[in-house]
VEXKOLKE-20932 format. One record per residue (C-alpha): residue number from 1; residue in one letter; x, y, z. Coordinates in steps of 0.25 Angstrom, whole numbers, plus 5000, padded with zeros to 4 digits. Each point is the difference from the previous one (the first is absolute). Layout:
<recs>
<rec tilo="NUM" torlo="A" xx="X" yy="Y" zz="Z"/>
...
</recs>
This chain:
<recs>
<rec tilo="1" torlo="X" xx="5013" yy="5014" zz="5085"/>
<rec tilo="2" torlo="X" xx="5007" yy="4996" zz="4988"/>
<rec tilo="3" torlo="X" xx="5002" yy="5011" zz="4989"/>
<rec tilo="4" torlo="X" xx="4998" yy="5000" zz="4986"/>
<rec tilo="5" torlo="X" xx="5005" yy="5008" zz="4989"/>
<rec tilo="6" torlo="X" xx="4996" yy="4997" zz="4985"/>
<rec tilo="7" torlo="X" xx="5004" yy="5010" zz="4987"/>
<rec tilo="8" torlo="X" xx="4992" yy="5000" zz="4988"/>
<rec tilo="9" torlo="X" xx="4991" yy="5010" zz="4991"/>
<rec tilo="10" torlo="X" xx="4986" yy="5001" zz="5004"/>
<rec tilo="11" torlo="X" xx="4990" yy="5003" zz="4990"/>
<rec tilo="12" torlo="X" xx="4988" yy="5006" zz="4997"/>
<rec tilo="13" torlo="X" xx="4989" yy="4989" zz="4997"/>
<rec tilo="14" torlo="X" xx="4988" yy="5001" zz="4990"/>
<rec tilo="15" torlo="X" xx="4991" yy="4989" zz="4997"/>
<rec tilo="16" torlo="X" xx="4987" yy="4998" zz="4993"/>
<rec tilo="17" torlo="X" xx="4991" yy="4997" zz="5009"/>
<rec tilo="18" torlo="X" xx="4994" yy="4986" zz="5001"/>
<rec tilo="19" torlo="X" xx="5005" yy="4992" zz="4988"/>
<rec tilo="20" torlo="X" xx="5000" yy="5009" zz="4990"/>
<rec tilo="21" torlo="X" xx="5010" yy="5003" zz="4988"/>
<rec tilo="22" torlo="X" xx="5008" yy="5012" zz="4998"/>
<rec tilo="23" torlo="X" xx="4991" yy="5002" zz="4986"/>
<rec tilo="24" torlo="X" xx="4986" yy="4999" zz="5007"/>
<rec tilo="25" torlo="X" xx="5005" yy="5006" zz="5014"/>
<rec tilo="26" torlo="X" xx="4995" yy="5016" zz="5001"/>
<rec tilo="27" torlo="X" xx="5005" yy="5002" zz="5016"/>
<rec tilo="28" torlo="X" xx="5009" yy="4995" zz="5007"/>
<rec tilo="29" torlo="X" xx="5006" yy="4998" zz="5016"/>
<rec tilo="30" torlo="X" xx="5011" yy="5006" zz="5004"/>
<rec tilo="31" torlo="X" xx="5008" yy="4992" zz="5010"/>
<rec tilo="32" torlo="X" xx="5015" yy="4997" zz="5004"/>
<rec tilo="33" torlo="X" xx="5010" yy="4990" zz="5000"/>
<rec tilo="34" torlo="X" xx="5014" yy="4993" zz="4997"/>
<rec tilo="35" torlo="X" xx="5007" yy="4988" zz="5001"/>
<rec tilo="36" torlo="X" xx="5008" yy="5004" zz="5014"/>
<rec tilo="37" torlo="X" xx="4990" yy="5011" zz="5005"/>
<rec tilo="38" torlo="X" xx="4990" yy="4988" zz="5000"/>
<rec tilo="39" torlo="X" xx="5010" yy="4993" zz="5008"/>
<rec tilo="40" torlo="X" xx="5000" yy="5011" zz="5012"/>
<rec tilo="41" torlo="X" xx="4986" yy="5000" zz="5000"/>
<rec tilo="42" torlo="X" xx="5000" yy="4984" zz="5005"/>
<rec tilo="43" torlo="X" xx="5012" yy="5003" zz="5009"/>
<rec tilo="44" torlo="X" xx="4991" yy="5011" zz="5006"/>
<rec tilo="45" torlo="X" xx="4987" yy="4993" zz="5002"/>
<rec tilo="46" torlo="X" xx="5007" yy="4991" zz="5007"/>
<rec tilo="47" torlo="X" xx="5006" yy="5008" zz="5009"/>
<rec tilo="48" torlo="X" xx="5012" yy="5002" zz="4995"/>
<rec tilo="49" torlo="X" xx="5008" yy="5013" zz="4999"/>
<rec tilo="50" torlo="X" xx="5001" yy="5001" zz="4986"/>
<rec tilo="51" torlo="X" xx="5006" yy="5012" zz="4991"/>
<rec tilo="52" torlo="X" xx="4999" yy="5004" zz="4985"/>
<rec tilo="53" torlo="X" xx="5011" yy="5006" zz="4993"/>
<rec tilo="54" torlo="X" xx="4999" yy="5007" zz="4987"/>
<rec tilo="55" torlo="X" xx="4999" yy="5015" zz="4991"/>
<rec tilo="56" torlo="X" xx="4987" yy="5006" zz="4999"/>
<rec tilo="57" torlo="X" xx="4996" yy="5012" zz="4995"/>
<rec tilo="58" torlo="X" xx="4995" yy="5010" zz="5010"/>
<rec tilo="59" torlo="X" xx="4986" yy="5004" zz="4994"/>
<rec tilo="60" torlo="X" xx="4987" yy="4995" zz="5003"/>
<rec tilo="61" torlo="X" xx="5003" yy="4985" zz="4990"/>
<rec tilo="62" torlo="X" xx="5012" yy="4997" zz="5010"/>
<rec tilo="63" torlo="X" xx="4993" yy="5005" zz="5012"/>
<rec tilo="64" torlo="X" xx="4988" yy="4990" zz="4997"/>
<rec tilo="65" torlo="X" xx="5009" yy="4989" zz="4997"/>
<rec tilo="66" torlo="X" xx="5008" yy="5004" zz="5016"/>
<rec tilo="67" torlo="X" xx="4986" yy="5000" zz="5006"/>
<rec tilo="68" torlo="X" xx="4996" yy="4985" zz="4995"/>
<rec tilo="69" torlo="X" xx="5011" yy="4995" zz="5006"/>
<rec tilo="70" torlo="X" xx="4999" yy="5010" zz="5013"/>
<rec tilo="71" torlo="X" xx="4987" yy="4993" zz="5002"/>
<rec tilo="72" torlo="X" xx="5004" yy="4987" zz="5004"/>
<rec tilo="73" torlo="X" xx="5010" yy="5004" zz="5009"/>
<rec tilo="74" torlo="X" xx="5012" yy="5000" zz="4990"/>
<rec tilo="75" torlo="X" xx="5013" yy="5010" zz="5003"/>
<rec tilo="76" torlo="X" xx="5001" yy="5010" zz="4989"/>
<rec tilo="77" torlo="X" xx="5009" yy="5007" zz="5005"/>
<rec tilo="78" torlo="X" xx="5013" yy="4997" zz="4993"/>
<rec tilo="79" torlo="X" xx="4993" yy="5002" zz="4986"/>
<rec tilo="80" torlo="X" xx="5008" yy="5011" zz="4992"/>
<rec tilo="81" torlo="X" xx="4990" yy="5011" zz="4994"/>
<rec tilo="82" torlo="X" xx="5005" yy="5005" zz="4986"/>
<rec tilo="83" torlo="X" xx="4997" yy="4996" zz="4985"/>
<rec tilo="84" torlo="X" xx="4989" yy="5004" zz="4992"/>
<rec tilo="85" torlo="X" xx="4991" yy="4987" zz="4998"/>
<rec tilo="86" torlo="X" xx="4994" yy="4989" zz="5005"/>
<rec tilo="87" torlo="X" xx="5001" yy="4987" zz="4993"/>
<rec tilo="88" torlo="X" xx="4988" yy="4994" zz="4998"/>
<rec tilo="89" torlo="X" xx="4995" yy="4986" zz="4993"/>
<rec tilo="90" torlo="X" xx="4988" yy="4996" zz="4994"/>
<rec tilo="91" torlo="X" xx="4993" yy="4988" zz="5006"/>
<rec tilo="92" torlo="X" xx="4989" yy="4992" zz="4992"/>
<rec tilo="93" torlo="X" xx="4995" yy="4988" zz="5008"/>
<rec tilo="94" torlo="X" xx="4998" yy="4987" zz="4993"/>
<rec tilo="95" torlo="X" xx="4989" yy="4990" zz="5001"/>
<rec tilo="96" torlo="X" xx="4996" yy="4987" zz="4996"/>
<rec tilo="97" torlo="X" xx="5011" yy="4998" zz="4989"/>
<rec tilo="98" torlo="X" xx="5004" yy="5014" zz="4997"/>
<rec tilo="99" torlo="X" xx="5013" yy="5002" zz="5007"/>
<rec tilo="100" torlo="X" xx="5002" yy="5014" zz="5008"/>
<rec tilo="101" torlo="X" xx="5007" yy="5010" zz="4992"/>
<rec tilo="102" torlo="X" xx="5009" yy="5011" zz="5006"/>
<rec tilo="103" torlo="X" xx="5006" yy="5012" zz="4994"/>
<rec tilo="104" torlo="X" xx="5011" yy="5007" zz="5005"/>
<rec tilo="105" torlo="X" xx="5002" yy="5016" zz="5000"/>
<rec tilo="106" torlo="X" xx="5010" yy="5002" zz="5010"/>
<rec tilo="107" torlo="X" xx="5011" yy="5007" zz="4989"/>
<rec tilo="108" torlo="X" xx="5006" yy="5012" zz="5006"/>
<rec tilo="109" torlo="X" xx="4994" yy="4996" zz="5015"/>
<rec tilo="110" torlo="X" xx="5008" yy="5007" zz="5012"/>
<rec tilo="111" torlo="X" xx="5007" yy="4987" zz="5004"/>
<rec tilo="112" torlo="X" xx="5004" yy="4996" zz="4985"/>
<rec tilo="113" torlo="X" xx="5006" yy="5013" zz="4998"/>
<rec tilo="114" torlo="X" xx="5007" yy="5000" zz="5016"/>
<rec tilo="115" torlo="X" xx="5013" yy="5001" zz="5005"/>
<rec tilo="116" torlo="X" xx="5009" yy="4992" zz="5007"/>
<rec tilo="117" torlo="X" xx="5003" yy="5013" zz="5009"/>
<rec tilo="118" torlo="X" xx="4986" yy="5003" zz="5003"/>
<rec tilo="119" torlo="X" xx="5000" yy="4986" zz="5010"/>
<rec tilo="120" torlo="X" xx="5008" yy="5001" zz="5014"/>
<rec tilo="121" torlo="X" xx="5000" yy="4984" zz="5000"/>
<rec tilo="122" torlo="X" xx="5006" yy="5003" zz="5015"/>
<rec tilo="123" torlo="X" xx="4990" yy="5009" zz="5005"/>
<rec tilo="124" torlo="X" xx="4989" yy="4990" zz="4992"/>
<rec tilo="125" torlo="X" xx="5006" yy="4987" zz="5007"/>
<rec tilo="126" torlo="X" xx="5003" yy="5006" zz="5015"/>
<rec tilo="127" torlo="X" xx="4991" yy="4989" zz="5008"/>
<rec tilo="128" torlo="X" xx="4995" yy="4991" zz="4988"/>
<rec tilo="129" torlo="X" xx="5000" yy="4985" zz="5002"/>
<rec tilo="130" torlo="X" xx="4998" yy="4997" zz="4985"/>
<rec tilo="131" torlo="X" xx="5001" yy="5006" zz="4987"/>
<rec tilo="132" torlo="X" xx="4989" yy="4996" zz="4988"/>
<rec tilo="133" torlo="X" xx="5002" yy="5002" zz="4984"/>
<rec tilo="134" torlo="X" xx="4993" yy="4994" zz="4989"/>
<rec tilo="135" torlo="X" xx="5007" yy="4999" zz="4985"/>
<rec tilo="136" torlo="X" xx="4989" yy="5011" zz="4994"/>
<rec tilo="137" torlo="X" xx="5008" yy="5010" zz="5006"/>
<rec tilo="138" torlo="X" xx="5015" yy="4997" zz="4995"/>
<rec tilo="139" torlo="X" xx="4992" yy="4999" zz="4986"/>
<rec tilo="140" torlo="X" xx="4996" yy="5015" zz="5001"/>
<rec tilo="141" torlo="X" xx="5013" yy="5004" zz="4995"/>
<rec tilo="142" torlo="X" xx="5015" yy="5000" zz="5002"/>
<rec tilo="143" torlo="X" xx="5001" yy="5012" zz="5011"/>
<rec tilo="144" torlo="X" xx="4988" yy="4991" zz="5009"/>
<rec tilo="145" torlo="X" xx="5010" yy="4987" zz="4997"/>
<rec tilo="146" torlo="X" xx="5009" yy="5011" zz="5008"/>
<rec tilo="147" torlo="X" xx="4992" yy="5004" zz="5009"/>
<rec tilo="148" torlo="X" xx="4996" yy="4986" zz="5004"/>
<rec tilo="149" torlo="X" xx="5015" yy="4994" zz="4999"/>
<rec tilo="150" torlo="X" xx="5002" yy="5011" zz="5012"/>
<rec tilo="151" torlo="X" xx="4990" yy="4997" zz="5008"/>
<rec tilo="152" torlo="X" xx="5003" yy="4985" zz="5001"/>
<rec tilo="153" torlo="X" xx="5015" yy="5003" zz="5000"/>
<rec tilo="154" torlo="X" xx="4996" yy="5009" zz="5014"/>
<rec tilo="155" torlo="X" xx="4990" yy="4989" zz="5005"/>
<rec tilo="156" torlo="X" xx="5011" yy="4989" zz="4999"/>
<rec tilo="157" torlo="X" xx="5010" yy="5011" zz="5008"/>
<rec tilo="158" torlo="X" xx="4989" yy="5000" zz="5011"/>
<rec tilo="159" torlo="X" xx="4997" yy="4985" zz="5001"/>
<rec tilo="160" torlo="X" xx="4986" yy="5002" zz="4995"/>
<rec tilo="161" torlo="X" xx="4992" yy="4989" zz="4993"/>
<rec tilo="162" torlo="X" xx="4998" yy="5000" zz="4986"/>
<rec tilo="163" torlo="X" xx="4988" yy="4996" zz="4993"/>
<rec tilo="164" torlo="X" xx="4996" yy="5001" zz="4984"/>
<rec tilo="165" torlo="X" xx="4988" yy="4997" zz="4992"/>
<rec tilo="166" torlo="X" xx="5007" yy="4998" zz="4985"/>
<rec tilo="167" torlo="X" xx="4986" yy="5004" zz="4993"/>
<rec tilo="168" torlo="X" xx="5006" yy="5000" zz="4986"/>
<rec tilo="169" torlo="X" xx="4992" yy="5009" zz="4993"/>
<rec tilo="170" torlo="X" xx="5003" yy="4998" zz="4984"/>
<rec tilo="171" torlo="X" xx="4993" yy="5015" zz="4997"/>
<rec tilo="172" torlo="X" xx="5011" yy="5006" zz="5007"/>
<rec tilo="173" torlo="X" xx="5012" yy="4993" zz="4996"/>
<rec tilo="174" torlo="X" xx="5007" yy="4989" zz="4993"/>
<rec tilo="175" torlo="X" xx="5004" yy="4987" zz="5006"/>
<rec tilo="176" torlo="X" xx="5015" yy="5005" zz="4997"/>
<rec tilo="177" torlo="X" xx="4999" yy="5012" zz="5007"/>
<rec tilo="178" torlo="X" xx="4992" yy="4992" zz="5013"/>
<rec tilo="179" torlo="X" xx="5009" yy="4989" zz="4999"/>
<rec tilo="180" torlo="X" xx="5013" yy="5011" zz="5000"/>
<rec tilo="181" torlo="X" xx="4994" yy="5010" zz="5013"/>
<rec tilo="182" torlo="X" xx="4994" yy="4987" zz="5007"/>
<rec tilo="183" torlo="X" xx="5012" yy="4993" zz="4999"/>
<rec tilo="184" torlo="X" xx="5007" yy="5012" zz="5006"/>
<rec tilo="185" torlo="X" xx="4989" yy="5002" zz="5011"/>
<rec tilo="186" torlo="X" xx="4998" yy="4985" zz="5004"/>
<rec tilo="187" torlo="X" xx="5014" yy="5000" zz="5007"/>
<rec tilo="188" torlo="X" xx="4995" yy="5010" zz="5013"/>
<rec tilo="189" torlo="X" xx="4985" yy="4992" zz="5001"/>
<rec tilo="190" torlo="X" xx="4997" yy="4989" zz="5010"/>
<rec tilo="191" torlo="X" xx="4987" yy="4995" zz="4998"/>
<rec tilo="192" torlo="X" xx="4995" yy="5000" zz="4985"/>
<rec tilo="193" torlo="X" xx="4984" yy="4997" zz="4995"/>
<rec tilo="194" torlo="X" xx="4999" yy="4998" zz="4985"/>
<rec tilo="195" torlo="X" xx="4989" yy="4993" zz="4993"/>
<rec tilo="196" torlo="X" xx="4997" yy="4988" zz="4989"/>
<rec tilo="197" torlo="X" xx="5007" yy="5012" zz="4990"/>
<rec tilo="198" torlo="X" xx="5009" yy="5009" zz="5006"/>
<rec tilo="199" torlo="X" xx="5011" yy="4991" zz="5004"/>
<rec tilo="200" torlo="X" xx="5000" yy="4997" zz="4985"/>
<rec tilo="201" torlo="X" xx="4999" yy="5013" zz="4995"/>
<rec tilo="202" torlo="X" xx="5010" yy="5005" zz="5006"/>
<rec tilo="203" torlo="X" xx="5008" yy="4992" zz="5005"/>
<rec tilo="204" torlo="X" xx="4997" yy="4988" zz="4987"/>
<rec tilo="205" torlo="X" xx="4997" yy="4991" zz="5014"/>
<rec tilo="206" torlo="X" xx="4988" yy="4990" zz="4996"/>
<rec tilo="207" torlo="X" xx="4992" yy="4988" zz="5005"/>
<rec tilo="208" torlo="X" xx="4998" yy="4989" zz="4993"/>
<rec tilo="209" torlo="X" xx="4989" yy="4993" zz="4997"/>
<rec tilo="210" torlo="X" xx="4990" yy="5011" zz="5003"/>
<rec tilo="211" torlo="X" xx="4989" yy="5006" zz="4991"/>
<rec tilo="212" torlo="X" xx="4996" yy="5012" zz="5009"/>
<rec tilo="213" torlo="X" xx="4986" yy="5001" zz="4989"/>
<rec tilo="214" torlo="X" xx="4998" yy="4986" zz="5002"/>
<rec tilo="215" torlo="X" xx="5000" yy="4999" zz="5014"/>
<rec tilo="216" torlo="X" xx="5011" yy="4991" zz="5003"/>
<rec tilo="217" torlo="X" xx="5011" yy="5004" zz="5010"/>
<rec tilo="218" torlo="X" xx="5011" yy="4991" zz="5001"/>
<rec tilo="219" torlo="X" xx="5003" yy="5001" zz="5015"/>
<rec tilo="220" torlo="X" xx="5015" yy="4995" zz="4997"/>
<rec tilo="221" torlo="X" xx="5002" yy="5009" zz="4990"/>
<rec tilo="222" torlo="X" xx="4999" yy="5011" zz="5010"/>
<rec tilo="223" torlo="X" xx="5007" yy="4996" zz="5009"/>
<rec tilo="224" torlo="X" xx="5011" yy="4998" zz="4988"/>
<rec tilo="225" torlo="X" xx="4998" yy="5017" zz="4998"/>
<rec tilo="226" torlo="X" xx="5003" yy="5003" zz="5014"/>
<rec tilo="227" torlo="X" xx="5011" yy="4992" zz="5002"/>
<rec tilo="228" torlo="X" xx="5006" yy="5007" zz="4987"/>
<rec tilo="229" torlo="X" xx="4996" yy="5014" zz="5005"/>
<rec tilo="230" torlo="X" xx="5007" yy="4995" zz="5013"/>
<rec tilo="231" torlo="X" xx="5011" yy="4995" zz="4997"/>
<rec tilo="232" torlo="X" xx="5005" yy="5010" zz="4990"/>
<rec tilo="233" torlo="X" xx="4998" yy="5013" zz="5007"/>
<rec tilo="234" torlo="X" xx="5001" yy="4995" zz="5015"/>
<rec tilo="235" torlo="X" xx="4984" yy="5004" zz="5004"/>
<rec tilo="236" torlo="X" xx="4997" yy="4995" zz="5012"/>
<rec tilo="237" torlo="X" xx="4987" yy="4997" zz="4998"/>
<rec tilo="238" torlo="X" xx="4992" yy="4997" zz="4987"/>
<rec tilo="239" torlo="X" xx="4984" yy="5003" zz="4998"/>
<rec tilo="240" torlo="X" xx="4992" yy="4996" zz="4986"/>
<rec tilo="241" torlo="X" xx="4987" yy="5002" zz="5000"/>
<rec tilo="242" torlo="X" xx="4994" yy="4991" zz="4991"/>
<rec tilo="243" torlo="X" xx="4987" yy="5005" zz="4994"/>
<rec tilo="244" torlo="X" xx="4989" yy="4991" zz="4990"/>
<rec tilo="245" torlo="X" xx="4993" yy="5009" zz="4989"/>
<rec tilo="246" torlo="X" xx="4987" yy="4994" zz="4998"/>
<rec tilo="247" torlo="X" xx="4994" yy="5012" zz="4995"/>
<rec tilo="248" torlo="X" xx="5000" yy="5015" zz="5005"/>
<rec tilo="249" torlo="X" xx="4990" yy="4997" zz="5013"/>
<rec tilo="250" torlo="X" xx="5005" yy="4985" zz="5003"/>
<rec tilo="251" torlo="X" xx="5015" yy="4997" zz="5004"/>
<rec tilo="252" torlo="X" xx="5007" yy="4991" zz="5009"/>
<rec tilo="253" torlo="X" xx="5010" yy="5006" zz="5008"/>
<rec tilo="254" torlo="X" xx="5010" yy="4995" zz="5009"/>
<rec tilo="255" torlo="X" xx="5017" yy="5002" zz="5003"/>
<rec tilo="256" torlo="X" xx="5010" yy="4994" zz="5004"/>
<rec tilo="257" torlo="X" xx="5013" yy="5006" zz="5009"/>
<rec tilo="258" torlo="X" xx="5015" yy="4993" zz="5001"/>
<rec tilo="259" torlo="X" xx="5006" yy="5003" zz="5012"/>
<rec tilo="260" torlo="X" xx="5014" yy="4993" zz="4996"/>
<rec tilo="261" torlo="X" xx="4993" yy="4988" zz="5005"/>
<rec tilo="262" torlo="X" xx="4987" yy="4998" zz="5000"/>
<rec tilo="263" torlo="X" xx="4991" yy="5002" zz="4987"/>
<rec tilo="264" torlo="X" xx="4986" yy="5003" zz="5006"/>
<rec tilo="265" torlo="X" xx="4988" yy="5000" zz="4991"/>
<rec tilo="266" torlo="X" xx="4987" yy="5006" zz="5006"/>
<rec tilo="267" torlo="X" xx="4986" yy="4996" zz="4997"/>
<rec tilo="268" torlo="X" xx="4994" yy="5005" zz="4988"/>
<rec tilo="269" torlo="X" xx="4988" yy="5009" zz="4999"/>
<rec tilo="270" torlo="X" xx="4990" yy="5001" zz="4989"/>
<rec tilo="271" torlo="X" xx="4997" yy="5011" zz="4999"/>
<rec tilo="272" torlo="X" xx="4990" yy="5009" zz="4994"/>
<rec tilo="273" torlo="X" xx="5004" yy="5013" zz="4998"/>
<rec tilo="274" torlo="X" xx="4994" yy="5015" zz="5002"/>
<rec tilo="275" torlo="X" xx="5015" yy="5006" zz="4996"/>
<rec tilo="276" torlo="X" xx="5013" yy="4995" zz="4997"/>
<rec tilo="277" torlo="X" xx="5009" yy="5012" zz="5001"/>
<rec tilo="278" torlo="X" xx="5009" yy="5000" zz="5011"/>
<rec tilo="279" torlo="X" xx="4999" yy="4985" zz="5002"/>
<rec tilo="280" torlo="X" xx="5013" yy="4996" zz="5000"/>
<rec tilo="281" torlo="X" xx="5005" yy="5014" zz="5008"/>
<rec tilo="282" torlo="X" xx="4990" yy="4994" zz="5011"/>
<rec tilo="283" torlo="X" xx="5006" yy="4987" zz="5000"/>
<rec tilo="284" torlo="X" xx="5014" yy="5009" zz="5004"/>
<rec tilo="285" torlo="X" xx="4993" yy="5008" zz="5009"/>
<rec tilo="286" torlo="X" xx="4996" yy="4985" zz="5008"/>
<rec tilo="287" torlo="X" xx="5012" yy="4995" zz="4999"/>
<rec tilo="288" torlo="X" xx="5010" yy="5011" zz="5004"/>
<rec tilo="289" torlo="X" xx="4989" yy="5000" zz="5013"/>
<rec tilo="290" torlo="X" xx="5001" yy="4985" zz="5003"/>
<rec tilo="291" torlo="X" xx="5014" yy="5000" zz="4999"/>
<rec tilo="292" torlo="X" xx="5004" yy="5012" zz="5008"/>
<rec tilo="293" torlo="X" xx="4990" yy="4994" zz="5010"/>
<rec tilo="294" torlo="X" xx="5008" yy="4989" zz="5003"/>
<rec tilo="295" torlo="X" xx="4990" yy="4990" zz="4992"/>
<rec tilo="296" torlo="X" xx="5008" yy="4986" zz="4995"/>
<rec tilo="297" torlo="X" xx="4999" yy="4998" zz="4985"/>
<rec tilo="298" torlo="X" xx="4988" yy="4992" zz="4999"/>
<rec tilo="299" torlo="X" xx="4993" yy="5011" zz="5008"/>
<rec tilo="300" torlo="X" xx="5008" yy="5012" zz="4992"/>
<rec tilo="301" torlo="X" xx="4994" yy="4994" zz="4988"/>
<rec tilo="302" torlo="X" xx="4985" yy="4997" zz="5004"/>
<rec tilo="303" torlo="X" xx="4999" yy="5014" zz="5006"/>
<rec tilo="304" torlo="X" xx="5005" yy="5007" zz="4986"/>
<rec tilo="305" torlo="X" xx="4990" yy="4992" zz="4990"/>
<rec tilo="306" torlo="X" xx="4989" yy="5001" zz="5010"/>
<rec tilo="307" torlo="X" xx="5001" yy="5015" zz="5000"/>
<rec tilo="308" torlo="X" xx="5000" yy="5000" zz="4986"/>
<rec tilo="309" torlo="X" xx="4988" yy="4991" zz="4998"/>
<rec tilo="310" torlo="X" xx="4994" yy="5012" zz="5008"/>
<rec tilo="311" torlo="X" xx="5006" yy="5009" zz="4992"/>
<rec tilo="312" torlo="X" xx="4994" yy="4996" zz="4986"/>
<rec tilo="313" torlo="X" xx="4985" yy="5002" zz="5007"/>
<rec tilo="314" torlo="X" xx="5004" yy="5015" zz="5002"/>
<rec tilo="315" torlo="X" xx="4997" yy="5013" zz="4989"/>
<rec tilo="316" torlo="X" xx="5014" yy="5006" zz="4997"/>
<rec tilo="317" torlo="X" xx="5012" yy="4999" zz="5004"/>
<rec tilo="318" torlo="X" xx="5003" yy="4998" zz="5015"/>
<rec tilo="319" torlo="X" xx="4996" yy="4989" zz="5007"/>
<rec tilo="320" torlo="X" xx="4993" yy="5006" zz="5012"/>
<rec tilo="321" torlo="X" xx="4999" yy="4987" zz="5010"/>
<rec tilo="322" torlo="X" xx="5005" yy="4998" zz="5013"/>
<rec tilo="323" torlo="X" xx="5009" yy="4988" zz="5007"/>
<rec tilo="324" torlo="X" xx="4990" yy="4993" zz="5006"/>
<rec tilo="325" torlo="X" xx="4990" yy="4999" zz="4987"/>
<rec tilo="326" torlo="X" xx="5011" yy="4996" zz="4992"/>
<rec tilo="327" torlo="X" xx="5004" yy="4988" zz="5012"/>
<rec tilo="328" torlo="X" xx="4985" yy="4997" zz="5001"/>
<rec tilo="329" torlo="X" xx="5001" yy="4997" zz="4983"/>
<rec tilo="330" torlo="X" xx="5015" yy="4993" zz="5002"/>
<rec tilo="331" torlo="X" xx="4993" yy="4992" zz="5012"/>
<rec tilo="332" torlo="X" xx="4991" yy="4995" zz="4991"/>
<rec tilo="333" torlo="X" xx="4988" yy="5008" zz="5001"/>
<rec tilo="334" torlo="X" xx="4997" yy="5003" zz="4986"/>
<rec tilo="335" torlo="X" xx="4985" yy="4997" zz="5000"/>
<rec tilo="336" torlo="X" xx="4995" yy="5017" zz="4999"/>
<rec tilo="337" torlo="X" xx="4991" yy="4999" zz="5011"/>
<rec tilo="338" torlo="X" xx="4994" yy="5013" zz="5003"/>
<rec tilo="339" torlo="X" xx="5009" yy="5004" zz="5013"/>
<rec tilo="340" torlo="X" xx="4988" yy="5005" zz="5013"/>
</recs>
């Protein structure tokens, strides 16, 4: 069994329930989540030995946020107890055409105040197979830039794969500053997802031709963005997924992956969506799966934006499916039957 190991921050979630607004809202769930804690979740309800690394307080808060990820058969056992807070964000679902609003309050958090001597990157890689990171961790802060450029520095020592989701996230830093830490970073990784933005964002990377509020995707325009990405920092393999904003609840959603080679575009889903968070984590999750699976490229690909498709009809964060429900939907069973 392949293992997996992802580093990140896990936050504390609250929410309004249903579609409510922050103003209107007088309670409010409480769940967990992050960009590479999300991706464990997948790796581990598909059977996969996955482990999450990162600094947690050791109250009750950091304790909750270990069990949601305990429950699902994810390895917390390499997660550093220390600090004082948890971070947390604000989620406010959109609908219709009022986009979803997240606020972040993650200043201060265990991992953004971390050390890079409070991670035995040795110790954390001693059997791993692949090492994920997303580019919301690196734009904590320059000591997490650290702490990330060691752990990738120790995975490439051990001949482990490298994956990273570049998640630009504007409230967290600047296009300089991504473009400088990335830029840095993107030398050790082997497989890199962007989006219709990231890849412009921080790298200044764009597709022509493409009006992502229209609905237009420009299929050679992509494949002009992962030959880019490619070419200039040697990744072996490229994935974009290529998502179509019709409003909050109706998207199109597909991806593409570039193996060197071949540029495979999947089929797209329209979907209707129950919750967008951790959308693109999911697609991660399915495609680090397929590929340490042994599935070709075209495969790799259908499996990932299949297990997102899922995803976005799921409440919070982690995308709790299982293989074959994502190769029944990837197969081309998408109809919602009810299953007797």
């Amino acid at each position: 069994m392949a293992r997996i190991v992802t580093f990140g921050e896990l936050m504390l979630r609250l929410q309004p329930f249903n579609y409510e607004r922050f103003v209107q809202a007088q309670s409010v769930e409480f769940t967990f989540g992050g960009g590479e804690a999300n991706v464990s979740v997948s790796l581990a309800n598909y059977g996969m030995d996955a482990a999450f690394v990162t600094k947690l307080p050791a109250h009750a808060i950091g304790q909750a946020a270990v069990n949601s990820l305990r429950r699902y058969g994810v390895d917390t056992s390499l997660i550093v107890r220390g600090g004082d807070r948890v971070g947390i964000y604000y989620n406010e679902k959109g609908a219709s055409q009022r986009g979803s609003v997240c606020i972040y309050d993650r200043a201060h958090s265990a991992i953004q105040m971390a050390k890079p001597e409070d991670f035995d990157w040795d110790k954390i890689f001693e059997g791993a197979d692949w090492f994920h990171f997303t580019g919301i961790t690196p734009a904590l802060g320059p000591n997490v830039v650290e702490i990330c450029k060691d752990a990738c520095k120790a995975a490439k020592a051990k001949g482990i794969k490298i994956s990273c989701d570049l998640n630009y996230r504007g409230k967290l830093w600047t296009r300089a500053q991504a473009n400088a830490a990335m830029t840095e970073l993107a030398q050790y990784i082997d497989v890199c997802i962007s989006n219709e933005e990231d890849a412009k964002d921080v790298f200044g990377i764009e597709a022509e031709n493409t009006d992502i509020y229209g609905g237009t995707i420009n299929h050679d325009g992509y494949k002009s963005v992962a030959k880019q990405l490619a070419d200039k920092f040697g990744f072996e393999k490229v994935a974009i997924t290529l998502r179509e904003s019709h409003s909050a609840f109706d998207n199109g959603w597909s991806a593409m992956l570039y193996d060197g080679e071949n540029y495979c575009f999947s089929k797209k889903y329209d979907l209707h969506i129950i919750d967008r968070v951790g959308g693109g984590d999911s697609f991660g999750g399915g495609l680090i799966y397929a590929l340490l699976s042994g599935k070709d490229t075209q495969a790799a690909v259908e499996f990932a934006v299949a297990a997102s498709a899922l995803k976005h009809s799921i409440g919070g964060d982690y995308n709790m499916v299982t293989v074959s429900e994502v190769e029944k939907l990837a197969g081309g069973d998408g109809s919602g039957r009810i299953q007797r």
